[in-house]
Backbone as JSON, one array per atom type, in Angstrom:
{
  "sequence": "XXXXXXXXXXXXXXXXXXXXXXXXXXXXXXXXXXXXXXXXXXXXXXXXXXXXXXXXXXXXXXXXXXXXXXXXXXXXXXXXXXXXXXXXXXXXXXXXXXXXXXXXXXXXXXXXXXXXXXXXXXXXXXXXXXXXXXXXXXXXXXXXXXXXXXXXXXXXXXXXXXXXXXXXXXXXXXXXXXXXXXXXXXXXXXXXXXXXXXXXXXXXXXXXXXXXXXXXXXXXXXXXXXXXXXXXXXXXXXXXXXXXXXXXXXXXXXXXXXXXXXXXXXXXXXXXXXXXXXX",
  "N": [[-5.67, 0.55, 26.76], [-5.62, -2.85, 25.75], [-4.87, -4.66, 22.31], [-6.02, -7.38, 22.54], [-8.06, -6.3, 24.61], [-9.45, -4.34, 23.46], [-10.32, -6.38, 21.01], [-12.14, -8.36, 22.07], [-14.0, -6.35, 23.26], [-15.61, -5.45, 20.66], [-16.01, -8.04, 19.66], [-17.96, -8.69, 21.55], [-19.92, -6.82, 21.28], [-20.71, -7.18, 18.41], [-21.23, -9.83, 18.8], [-23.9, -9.04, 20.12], [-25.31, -7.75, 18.85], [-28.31, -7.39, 16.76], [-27.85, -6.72, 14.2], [-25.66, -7.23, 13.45], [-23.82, -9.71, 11.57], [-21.79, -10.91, 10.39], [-18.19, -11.25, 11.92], [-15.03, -10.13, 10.88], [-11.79, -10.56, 11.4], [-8.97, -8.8, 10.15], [-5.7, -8.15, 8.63], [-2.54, -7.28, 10.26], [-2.46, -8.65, 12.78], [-3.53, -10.83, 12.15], [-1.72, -11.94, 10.63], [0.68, -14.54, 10.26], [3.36, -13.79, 9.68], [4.25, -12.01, 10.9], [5.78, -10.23, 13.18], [4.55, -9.66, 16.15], [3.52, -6.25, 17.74], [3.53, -3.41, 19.75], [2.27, -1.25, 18.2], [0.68, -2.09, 16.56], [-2.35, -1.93, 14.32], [-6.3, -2.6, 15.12], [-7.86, -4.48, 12.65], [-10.91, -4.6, 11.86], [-13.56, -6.05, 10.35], [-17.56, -5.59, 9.71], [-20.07, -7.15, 8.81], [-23.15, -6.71, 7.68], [-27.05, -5.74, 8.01], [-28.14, -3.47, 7.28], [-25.64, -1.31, 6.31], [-26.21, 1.5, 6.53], [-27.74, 2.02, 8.68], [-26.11, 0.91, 10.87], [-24.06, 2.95, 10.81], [-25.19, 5.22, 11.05], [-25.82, 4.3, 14.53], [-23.12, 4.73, 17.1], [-22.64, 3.83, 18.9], [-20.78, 1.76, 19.55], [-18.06, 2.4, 19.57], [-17.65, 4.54, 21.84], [-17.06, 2.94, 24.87], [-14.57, 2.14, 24.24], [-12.78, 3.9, 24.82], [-11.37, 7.69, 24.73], [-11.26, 9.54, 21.99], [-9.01, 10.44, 19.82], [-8.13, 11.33, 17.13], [-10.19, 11.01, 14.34], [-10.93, 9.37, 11.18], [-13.09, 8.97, 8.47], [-13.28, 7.94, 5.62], [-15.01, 7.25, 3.83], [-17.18, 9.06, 3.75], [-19.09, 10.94, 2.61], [-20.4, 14.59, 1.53], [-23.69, 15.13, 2.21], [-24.38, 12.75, 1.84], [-26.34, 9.9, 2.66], [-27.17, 7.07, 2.23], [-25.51, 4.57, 2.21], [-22.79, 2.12, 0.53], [-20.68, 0.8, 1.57], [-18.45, 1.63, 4.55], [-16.0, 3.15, 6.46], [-14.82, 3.13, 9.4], [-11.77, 4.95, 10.61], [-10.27, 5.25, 13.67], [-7.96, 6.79, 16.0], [-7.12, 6.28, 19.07], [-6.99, 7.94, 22.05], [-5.87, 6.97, 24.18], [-3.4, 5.45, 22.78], [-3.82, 2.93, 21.38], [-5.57, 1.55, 18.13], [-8.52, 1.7, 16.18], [-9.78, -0.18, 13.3], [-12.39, -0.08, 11.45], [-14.88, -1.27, 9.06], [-17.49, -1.12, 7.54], [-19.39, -3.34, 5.93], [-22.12, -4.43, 3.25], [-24.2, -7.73, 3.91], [-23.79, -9.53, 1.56], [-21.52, -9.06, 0.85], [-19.87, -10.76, 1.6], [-18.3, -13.53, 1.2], [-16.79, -12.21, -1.36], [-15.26, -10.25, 0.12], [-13.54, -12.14, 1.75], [-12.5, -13.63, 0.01], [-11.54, -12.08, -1.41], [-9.08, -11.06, 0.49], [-6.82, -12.05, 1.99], [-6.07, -12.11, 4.86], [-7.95, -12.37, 6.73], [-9.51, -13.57, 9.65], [-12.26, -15.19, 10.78], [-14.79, -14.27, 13.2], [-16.98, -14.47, 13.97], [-20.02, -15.91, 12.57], [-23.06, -16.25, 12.23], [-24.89, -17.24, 10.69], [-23.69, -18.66, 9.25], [-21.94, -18.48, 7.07], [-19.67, -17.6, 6.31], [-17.39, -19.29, 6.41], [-14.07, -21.26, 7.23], [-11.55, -19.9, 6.69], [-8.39, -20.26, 6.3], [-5.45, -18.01, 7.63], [-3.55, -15.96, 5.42], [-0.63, -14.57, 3.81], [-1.52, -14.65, 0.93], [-2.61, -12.62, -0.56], [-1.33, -10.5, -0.58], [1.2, -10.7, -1.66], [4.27, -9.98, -3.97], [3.06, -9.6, -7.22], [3.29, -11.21, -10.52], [4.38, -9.07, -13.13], [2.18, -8.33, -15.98], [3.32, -7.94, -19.28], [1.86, -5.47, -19.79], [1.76, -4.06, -17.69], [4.72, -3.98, -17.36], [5.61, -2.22, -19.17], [3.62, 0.25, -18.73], [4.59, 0.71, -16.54], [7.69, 1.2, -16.79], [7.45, 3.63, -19.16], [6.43, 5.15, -16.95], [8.25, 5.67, -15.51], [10.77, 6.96, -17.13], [9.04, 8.71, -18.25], [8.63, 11.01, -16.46], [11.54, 11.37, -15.78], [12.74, 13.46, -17.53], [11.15, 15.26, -16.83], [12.1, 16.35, -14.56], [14.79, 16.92, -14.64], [13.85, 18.99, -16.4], [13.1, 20.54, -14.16], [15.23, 21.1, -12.35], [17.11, 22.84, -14.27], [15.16, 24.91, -14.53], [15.36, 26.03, -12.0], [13.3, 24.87, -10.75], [13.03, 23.53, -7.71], [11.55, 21.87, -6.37], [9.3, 21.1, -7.9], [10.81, 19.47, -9.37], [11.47, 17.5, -7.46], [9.15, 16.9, -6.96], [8.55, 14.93, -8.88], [11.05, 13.14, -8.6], [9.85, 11.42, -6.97], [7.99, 10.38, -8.36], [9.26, 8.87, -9.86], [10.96, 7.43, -7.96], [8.7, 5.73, -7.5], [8.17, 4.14, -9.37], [10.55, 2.75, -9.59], [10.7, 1.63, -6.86], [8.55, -0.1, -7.79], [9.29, -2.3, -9.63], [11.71, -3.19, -8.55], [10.88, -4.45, -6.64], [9.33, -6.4, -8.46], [11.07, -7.7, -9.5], [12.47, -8.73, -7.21], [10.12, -10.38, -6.74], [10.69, -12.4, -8.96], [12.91, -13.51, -8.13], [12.06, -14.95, -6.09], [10.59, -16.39, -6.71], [7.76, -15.57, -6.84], [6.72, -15.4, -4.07], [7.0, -13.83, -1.77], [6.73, -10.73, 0.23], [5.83, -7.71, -0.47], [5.67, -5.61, 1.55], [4.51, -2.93, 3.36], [4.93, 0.21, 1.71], [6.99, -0.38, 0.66], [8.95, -2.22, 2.55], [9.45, -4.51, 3.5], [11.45, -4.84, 1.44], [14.04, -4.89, 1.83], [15.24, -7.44, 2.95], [15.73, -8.93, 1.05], [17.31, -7.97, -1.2], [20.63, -7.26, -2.03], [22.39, -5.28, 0.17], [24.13, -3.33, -1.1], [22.14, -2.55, -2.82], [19.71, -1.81, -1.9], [20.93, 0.37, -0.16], [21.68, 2.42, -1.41], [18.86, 2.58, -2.9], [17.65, 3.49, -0.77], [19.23, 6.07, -0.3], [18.26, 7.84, -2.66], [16.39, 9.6, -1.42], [15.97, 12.22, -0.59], [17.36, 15.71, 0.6], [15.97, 18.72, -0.2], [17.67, 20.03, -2.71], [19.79, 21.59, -5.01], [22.29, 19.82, -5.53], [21.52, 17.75, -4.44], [19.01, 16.5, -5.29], [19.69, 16.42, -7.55], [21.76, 14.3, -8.01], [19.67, 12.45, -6.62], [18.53, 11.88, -8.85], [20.16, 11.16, -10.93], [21.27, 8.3, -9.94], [18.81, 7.34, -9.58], [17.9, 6.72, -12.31], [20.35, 5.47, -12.62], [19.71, 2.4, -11.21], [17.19, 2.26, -12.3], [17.46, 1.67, -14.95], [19.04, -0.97, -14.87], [17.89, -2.7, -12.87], [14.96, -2.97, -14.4], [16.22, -3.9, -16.97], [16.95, -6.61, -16.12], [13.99, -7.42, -15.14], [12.72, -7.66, -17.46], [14.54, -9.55, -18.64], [14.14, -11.54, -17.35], [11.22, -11.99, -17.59], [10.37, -12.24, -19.61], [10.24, -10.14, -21.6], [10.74, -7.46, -24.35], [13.12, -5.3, -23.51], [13.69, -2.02, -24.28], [15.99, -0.41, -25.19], [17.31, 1.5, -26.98], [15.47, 3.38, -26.47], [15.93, 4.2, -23.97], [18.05, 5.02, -23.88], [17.98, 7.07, -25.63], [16.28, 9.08, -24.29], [18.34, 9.36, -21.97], [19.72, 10.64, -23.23], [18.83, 13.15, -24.12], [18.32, 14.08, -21.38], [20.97, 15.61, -21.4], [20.5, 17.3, -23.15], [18.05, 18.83, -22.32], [19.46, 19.67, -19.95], [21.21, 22.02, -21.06], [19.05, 23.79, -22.49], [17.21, 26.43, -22.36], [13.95, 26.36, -22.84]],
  "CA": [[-6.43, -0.66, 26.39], [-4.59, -3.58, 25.06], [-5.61, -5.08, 21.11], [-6.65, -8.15, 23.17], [-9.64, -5.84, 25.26], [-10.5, -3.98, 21.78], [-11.22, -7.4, 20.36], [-12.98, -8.76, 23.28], [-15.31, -5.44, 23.5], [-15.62, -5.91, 19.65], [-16.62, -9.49, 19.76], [-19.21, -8.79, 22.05], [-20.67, -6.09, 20.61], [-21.2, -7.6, 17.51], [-22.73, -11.2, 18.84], [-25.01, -8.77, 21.03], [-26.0, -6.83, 17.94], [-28.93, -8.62, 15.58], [-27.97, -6.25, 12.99], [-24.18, -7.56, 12.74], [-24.26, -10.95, 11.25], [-20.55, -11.81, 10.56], [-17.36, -10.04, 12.13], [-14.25, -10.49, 10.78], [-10.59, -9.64, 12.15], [-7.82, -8.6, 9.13], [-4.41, -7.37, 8.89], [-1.44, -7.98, 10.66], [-3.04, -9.49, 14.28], [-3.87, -12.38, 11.97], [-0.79, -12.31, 9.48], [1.76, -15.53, 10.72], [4.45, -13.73, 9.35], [4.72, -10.66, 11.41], [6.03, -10.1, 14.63], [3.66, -8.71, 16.87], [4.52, -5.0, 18.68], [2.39, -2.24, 20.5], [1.76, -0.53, 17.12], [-0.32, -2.61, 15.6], [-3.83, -1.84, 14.63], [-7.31, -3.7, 14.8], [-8.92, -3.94, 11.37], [-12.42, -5.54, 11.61], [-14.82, -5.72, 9.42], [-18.84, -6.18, 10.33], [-21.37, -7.37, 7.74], [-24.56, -5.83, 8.61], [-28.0, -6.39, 7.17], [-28.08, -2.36, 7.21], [-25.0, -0.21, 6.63], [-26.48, 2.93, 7.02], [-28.22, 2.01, 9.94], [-24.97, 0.9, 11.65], [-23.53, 4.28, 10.96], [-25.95, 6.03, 12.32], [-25.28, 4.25, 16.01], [-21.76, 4.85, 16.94], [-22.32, 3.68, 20.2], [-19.56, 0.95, 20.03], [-17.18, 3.8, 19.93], [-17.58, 5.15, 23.07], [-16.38, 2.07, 25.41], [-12.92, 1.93, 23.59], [-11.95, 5.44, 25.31], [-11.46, 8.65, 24.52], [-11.19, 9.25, 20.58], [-8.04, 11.55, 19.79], [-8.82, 11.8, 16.21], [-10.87, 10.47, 13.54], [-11.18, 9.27, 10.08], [-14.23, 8.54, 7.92], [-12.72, 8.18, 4.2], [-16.21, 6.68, 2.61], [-18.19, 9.85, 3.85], [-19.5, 12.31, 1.23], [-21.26, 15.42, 2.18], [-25.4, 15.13, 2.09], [-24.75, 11.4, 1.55], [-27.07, 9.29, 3.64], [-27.24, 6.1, 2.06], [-23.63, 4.1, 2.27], [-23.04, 0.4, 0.6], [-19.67, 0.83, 2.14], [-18.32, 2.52, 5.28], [-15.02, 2.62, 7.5], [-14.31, 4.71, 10.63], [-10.76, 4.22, 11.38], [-10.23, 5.59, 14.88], [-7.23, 6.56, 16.78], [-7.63, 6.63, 20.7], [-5.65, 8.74, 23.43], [-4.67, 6.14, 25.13], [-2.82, 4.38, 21.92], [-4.9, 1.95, 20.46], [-6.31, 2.43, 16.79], [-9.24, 0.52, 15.21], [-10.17, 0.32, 11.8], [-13.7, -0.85, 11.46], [-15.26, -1.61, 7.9], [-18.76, -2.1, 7.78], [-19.91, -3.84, 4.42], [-23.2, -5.53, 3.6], [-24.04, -9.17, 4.27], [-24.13, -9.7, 0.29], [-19.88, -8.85, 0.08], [-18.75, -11.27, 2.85], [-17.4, -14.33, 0.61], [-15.89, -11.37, -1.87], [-14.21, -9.39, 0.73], [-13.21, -12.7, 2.09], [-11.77, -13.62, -1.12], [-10.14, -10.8, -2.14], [-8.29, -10.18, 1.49], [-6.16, -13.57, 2.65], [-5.34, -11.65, 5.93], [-8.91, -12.95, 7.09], [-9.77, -14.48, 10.18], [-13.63, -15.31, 10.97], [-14.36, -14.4, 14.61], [-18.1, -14.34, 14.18], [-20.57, -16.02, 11.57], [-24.05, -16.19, 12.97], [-24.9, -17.58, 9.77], [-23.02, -20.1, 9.02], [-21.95, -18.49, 5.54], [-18.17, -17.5, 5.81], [-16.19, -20.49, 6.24], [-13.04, -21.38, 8.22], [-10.74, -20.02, 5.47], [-7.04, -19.92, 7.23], [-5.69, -16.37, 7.25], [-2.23, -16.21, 5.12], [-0.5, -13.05, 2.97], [-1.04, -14.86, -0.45], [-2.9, -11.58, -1.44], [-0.29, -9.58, -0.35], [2.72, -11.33, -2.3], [4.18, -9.48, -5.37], [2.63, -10.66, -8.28], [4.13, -11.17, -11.68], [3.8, -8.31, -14.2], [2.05, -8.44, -17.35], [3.79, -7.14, -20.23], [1.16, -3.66, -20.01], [2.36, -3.51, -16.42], [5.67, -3.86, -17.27], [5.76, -1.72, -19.91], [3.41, 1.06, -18.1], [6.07, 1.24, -15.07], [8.78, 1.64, -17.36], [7.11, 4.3, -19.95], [6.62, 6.43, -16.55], [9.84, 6.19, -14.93], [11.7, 7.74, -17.94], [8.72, 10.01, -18.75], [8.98, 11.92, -15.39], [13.12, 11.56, -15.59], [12.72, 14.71, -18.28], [10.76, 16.69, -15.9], [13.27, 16.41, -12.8], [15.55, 17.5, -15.48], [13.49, 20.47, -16.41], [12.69, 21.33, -12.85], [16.26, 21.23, -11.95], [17.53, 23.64, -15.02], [14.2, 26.1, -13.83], [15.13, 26.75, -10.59], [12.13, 24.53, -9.57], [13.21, 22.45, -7.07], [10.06, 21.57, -5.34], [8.63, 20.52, -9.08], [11.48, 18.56, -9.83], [11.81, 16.85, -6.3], [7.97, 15.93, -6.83], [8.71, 13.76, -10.2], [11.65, 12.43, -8.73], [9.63, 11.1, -6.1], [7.81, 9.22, -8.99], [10.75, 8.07, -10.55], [11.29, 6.4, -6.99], [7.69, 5.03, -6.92], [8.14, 3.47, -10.3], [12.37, 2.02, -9.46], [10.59, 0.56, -6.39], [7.63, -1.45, -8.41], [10.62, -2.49, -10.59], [12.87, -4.04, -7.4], [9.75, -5.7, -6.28], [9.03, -7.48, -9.6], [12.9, -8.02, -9.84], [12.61, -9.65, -6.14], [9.38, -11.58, -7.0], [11.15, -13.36, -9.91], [14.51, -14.3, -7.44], [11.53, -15.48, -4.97], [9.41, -17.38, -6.88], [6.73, -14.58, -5.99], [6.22, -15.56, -2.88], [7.72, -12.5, -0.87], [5.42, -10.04, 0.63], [6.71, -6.4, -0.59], [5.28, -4.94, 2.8], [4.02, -1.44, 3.36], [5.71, 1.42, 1.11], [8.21, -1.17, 0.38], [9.64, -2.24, 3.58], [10.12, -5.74, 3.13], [11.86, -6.14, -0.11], [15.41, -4.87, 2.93], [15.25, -8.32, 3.38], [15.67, -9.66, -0.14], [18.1, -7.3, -1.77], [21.91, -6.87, -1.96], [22.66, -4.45, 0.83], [23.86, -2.29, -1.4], [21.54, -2.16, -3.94], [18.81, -1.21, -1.43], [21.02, 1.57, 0.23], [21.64, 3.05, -3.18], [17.45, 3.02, -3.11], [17.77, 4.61, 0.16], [19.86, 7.59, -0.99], [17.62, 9.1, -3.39], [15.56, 9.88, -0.29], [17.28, 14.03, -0.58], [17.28, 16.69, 0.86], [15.38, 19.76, -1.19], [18.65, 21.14, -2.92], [20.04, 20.84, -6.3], [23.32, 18.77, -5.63], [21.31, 16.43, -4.11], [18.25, 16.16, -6.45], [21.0, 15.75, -8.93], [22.53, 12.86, -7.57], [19.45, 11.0, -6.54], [17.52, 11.52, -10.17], [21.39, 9.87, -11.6], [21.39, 7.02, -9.05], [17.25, 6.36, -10.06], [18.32, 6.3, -13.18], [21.12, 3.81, -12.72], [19.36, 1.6, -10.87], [16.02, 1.33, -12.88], [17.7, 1.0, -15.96], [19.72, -2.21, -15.15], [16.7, -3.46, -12.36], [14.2, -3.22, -15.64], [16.41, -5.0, -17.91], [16.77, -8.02, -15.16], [12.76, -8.08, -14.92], [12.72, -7.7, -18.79], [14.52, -10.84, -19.02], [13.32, -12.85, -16.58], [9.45, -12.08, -17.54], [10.7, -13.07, -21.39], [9.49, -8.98, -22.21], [11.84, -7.21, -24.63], [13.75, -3.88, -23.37], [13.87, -0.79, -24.9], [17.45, -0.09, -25.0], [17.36, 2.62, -27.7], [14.83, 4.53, -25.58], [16.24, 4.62, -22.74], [19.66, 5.93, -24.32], [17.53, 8.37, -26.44], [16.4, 9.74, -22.98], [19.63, 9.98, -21.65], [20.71, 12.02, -24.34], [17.85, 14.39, -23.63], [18.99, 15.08, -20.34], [21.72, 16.89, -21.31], [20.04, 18.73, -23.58], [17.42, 19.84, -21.52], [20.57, 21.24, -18.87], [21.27, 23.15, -21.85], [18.22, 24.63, -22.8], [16.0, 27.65, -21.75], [12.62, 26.16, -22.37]],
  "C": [[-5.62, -1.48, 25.4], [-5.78, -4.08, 23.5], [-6.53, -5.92, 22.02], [-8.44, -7.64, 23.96], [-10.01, -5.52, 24.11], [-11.14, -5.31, 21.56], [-12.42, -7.7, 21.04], [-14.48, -8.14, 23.18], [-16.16, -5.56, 21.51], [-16.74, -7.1, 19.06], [-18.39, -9.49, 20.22], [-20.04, -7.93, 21.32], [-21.36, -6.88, 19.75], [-21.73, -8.63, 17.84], [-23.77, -10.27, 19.81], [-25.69, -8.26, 19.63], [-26.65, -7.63, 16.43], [-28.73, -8.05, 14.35], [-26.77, -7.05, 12.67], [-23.98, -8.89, 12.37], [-23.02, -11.55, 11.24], [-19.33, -10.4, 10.76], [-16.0, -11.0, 11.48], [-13.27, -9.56, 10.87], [-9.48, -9.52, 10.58], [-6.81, -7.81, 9.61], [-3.24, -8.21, 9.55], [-1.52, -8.89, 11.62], [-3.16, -10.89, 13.34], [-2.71, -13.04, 10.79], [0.38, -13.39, 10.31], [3.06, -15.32, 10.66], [4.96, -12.58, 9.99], [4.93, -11.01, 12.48], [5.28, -8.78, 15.52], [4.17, -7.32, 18.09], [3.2, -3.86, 18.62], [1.92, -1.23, 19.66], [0.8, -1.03, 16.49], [-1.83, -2.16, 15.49], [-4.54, -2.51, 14.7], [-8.06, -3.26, 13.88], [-10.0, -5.06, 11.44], [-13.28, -5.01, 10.29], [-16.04, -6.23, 9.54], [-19.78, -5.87, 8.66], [-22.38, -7.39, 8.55], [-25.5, -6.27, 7.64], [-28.52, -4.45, 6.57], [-27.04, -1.4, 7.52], [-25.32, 1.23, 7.22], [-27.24, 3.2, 8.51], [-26.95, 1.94, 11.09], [-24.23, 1.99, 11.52], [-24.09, 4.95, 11.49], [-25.63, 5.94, 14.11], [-23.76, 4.06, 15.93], [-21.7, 4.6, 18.4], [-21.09, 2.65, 20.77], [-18.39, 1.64, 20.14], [-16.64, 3.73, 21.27], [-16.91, 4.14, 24.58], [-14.92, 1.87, 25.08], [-12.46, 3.04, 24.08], [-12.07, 6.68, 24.27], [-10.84, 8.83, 22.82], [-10.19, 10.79, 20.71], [-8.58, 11.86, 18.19], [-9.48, 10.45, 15.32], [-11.08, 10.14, 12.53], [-12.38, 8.99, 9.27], [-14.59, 8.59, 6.21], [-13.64, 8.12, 3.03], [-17.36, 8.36, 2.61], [-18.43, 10.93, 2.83], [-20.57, 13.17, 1.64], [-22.74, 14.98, 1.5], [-25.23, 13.52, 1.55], [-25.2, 10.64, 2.97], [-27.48, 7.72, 3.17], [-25.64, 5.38, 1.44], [-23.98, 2.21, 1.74], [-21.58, 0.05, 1.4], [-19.05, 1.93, 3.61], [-17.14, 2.09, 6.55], [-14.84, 3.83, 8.77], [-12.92, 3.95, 10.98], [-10.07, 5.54, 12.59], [-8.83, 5.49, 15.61], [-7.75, 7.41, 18.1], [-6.61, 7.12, 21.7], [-5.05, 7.81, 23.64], [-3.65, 4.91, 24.03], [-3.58, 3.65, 20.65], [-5.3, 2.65, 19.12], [-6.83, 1.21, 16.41], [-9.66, 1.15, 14.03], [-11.16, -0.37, 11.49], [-14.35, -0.1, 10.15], [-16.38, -2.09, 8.3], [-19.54, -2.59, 6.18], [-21.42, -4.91, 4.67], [-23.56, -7.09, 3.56], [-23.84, -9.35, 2.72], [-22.25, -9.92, -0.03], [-19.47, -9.69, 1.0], [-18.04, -12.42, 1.89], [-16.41, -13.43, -0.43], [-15.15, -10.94, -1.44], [-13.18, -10.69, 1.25], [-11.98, -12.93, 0.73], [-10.54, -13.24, -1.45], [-9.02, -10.23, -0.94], [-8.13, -11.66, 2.82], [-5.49, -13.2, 3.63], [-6.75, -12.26, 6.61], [-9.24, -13.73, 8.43], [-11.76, -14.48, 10.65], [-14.04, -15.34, 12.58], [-16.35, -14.7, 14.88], [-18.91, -14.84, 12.96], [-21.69, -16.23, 11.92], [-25.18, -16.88, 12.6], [-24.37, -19.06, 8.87], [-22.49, -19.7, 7.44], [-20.61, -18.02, 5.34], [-17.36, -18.38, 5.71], [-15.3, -20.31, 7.03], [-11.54, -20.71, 7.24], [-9.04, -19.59, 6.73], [-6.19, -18.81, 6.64], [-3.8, -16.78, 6.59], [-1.7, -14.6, 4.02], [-0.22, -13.32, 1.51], [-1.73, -13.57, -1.24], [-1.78, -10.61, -1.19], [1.06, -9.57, -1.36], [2.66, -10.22, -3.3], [3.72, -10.21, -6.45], [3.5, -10.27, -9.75], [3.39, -9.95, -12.52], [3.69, -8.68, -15.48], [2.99, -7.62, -18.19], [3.64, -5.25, -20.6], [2.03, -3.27, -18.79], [4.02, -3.1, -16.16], [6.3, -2.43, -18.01], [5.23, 0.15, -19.36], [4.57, 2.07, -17.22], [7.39, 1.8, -15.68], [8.56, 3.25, -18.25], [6.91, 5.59, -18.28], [7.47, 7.0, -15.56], [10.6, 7.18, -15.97], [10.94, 9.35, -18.77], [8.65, 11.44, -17.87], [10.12, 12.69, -15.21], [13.0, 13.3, -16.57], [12.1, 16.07, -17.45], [11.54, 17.14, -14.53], [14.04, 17.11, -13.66], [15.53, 18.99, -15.72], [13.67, 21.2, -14.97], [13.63, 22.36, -12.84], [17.12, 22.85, -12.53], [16.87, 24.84, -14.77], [14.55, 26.55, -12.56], [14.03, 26.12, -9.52], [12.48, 23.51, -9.15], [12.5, 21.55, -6.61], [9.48, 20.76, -6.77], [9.86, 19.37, -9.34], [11.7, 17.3, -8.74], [10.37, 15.9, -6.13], [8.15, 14.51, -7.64], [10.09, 13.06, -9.69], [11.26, 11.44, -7.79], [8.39, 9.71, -6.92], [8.49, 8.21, -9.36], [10.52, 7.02, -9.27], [10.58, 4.73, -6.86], [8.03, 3.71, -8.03], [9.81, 2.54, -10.16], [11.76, 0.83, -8.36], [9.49, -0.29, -6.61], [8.88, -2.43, -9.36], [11.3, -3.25, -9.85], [12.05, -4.91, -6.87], [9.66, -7.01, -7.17], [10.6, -8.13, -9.75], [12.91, -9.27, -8.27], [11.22, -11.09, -5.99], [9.3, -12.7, -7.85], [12.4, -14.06, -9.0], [13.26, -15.14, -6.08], [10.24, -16.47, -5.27], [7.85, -16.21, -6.99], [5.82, -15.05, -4.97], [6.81, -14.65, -1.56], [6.5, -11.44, -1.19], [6.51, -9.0, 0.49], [6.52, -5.17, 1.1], [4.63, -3.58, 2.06], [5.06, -0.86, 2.69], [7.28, 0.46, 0.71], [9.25, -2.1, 1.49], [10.42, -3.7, 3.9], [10.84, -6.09, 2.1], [13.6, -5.84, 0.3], [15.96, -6.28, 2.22], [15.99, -9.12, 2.27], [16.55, -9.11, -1.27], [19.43, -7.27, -1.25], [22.13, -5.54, -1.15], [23.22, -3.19, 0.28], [22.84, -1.77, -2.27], [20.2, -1.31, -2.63], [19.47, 0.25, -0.6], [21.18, 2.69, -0.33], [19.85, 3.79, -3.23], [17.02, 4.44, -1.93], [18.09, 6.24, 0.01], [19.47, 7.99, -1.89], [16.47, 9.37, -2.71], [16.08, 11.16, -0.12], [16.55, 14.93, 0.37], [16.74, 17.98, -0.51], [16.84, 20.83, -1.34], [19.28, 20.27, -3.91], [21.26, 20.15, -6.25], [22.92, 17.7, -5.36], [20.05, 15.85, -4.99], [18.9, 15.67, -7.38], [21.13, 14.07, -8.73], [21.46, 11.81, -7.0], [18.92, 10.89, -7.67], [19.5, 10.65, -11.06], [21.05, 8.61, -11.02], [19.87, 6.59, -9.39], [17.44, 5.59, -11.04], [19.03, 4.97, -13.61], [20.01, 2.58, -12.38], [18.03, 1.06, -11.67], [16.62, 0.74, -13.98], [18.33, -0.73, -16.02], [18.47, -2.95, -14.03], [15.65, -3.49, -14.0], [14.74, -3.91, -16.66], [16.34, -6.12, -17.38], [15.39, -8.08, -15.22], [12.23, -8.13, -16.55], [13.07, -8.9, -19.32], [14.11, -12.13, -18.19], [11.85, -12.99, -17.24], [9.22, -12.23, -19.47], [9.93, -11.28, -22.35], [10.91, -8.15, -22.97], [12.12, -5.38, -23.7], [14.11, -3.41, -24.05], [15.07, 0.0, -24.86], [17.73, 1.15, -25.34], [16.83, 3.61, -26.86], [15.31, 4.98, -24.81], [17.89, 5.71, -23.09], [19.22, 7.52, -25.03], [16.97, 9.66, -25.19], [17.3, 10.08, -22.27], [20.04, 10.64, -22.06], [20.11, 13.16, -24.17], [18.23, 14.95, -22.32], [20.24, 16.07, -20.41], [21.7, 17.74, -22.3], [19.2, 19.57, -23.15], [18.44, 20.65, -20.17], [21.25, 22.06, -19.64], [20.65, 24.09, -22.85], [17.37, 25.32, -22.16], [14.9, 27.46, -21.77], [12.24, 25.87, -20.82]]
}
């Protein structure tokens, strides 16, 4: 079943159904900036006049084919009254929908807050024509806390990769360097949303900010992607290192926030005393 039938069966459903009042399509199907490919999912979302009632029938389901597996992330055992509720559904034959059912009360909020938006259904007359674009998506500028946060737990992790490493625990040290990463790539983002104006969409898990970086600097990011073994843990918690420290001073001075120079040196120095101590 192609996206195109999902919608279709979708569509109808919901103008047949007096409970569903407004449907709306999100995500990539309506993003201008993506290039469309046989992966994509359908994320709807149906404002109802009764969530819990619309959970209960699951009969729109069953027309979309055979359900390989299932998700249902809002559900909580012995809970029977939902103000929120998503089933996101993948189907044998491919296809995956992700259907959000919220109550009529959140539709200009969700609208709001999620500029992937298109309005396929209003029954009502109360959503608007709003044109679907990825200005929620963009990186946004960091505050000073944010900046400051990201930085305080890149270098407070760097000590525990350290420890791991000196323990024997690879697996512990390979977790925190996997923060380190998380925190280098909020850091290359904010670094690429100051060279872009912040108008660059960081994508999923980072995937767009390829695009916008010095080829090497992002294959550098690449390679502390390791293998579980201490030459290579080594070498990508150095290379994090490098790279946040001089990415964080660049978003330090662009965003007019001072850097912590001392710190970061006073941490360095700690690493090689923790590879020469027994705690």
């Amino acid at each position: 079943m192609t996206n195109e039938q999902v919608l279709e069966h979708l569509t109808a459903m919901a103008a047949e159904r007096e409970d569903v009042r407004v449907l709306v399509l999100n995500g990539s199907l309506v993003n201008p900036h993506v290039k469309p490919d046989r992966f994509q999912d359908v994320d709807v979302t149906c404002f109802v006049e009764d969530v819990t009632a619309f959970i209960e029938d699951r009969s729109w389901m069953a027309p979309l084919g055979d359900v390989l597996i299932m998700q249902t992330p809002d559900e909580v055992p012995g809970g029977d009254e939902y103000e929120r509720f998503a089933f996101l559904v993948q189907f044998a034959a491919g296809h995956r929908v992700d259907l959000t059912v919220r109550p009529m009360r959140d539709v200009q909020e969700a609208i709001h807050a999620d500029s992937l938006s298109l309005v396929l259904i209003d029954k009502d007359e109360i959503a608007g024509q709003p044109i679907p674009s990825d200005d929620t998506y963009r990186i946004k500028r960091p505050s000073r806390f944010d900046y400051e946060q990201c930085w305080n737990e890149f270098w407070w992790v760097s000590l525990y990769v350290v420890k791991g490493i000196k323990r024997g625990q690879l697996l512990y040290a390979f977790d925190h360097a996997t923060i380190m990463r998380t925190m280098l790539r909020q850091m290359l983002a904010w670094d690429v949303g100051f060279a872009t104006n912040f108008t660059a969409n960081g994508g999923k898990s980072g995937d767009g900010l390829e695009k916008h970086l010095a080829p090497e600097v992002w294959q550098a990011y690449l390679d502390t992607y390791t293998l579980v073994e201490v030459t290579a843990v080594e070498t990508a918690h150095a290379t994090l290192v490098e790279q946040f420290e001089r990415v964080s001073r660049r978003v330090a001075d662009q965003a007019g926030y001072p850097f912590a120079e001392m710190e970061a040196r006073r941490i360095r120095d700690a690493f090689s005393t923790l590879w020469c101590s027994n705690d």
